[in-house]
C-alpha positions, 0 to 999 in steps of 0.5 A, spaced: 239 966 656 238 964 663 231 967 663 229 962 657 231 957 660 227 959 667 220 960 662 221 954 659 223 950 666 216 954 668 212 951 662 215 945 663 213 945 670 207 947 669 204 942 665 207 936 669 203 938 675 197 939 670 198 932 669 199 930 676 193 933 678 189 929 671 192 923 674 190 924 681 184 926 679 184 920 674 185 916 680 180 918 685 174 917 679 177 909 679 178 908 686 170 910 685 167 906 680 166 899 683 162 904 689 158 906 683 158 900 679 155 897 687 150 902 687 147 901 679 147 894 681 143 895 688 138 900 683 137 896 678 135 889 683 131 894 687 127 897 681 121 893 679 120 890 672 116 894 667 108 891 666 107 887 661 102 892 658 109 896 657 113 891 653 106 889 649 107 897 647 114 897 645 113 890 643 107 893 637 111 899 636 117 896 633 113 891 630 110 897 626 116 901 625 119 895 621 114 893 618 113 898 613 105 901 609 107 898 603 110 891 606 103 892 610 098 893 603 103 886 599 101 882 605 094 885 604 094 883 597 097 877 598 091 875 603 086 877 598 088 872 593 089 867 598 081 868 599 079 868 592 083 861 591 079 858 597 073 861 594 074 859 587 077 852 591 070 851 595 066 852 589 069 847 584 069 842 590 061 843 591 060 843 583 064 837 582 060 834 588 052 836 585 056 832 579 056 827 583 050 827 586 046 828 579 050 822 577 049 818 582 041 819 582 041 817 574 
């Protein structure tokens, strides 16, 4: 029974140094992170911000990945009508103007 007892002390002990190795571990990786923290920061100031050319292309990218071909072809077709209607709108102010006129003239 004893050596129950002392293999179960030993697994015991066992794990509270693993955990007293994980925690100084632990501790030592914080005492690190404003360090790091620090650093990111200097890089970050130090890095020179990206050419507009850079962010014209991640700016047309994303504009073409949200806009889909079939949203892309509505408006598209949408324009069409709007320029059929001005044509429409333009030659019907034109005969009503040469009515006019022809009036006009007697």
């Amino acid at each position: 029974m004893s050596r129950r007892v002392t293999l179960k002390e030993d697994l015991e002990l066992d794990e509270l140094i693993q955990r007293e190795q994980e925690l100084v571990r632990l501790q030592n990786e914080y005492a690190k992170l404003p360090q790091k923290l620090a650093q990111e920061e200097r890089d970050r100031q130090n890095t020179m911000p990206p050419l507009e050319e850079i962010e014209e292309r991640k700016r047309r990218k994303n504009h073409e990945n949200t806009i889909s071909r079939g949203e892309a072809t509505n408006i598209m077709r949408d324009q069409s009508r709007s320029v059929l209607l001005l044509i429409a709108l333009l030659a019907a102010i034109g005969s009503l103007v040469w009515w006019g006129v022809k009036l006009m003239q007697g």
